[in-house]
N, C-alpha and C positions, 0 to 999 in steps of 0.2 A: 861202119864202126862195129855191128853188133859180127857182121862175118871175121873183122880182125879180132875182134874178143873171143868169138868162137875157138878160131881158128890159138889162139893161146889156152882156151881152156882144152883141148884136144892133146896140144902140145902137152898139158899137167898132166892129163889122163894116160899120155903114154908111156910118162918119165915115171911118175909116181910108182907104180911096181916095180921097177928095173931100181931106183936110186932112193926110194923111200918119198913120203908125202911132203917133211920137213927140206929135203932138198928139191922137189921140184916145183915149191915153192918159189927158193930164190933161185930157181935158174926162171923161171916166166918173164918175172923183171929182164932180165938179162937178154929176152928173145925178142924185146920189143920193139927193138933198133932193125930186128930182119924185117918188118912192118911197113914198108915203101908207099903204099896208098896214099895220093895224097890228097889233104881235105884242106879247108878253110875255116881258120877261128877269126872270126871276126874279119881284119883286114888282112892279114897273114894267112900263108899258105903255109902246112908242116906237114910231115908222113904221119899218117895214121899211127904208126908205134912208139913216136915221140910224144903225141898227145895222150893215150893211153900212158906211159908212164908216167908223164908229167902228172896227170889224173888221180893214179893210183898211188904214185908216193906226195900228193896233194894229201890223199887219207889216212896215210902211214904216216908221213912226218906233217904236221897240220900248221909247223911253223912257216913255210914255202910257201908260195904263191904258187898256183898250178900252172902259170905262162912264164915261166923261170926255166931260163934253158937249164939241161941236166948234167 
């Protein structure tokens, strides 16, 4: 997980100059689904980038359950 987290803060680092900080913001979200690893929540299997967003808009929008498909 922490290499596909990486691997998306990298992705900020590279956009953010070219398209500004405020958009490559919400492009990160949007790259999470290219994410394919795949891991185990409990008894389910998902790609790494599905859980990660599920995660991260778990903290943005806090009215969602974070095991809520997207």
């Amino acid at each position: 997980m922490a290499r596909e987290a990486g691997r998306l803060l990298a992705l900020h680092r590279r956009l953010a100059p070219a398209v500004g900080f405020r958009n490559a913001v919400l492009a990160v979200p949007g790259a999470t689904d290219m994410l394919l690893h795949p891991i185990s929540v409990g008894a389910e299997q998902t790609a790494s980038g599905r859980w990660i967003a599920a995660e991260l808009f778990a903290v943005l929008v806090p009215d969602i359950s974070p095991f809520e498909p997207l």
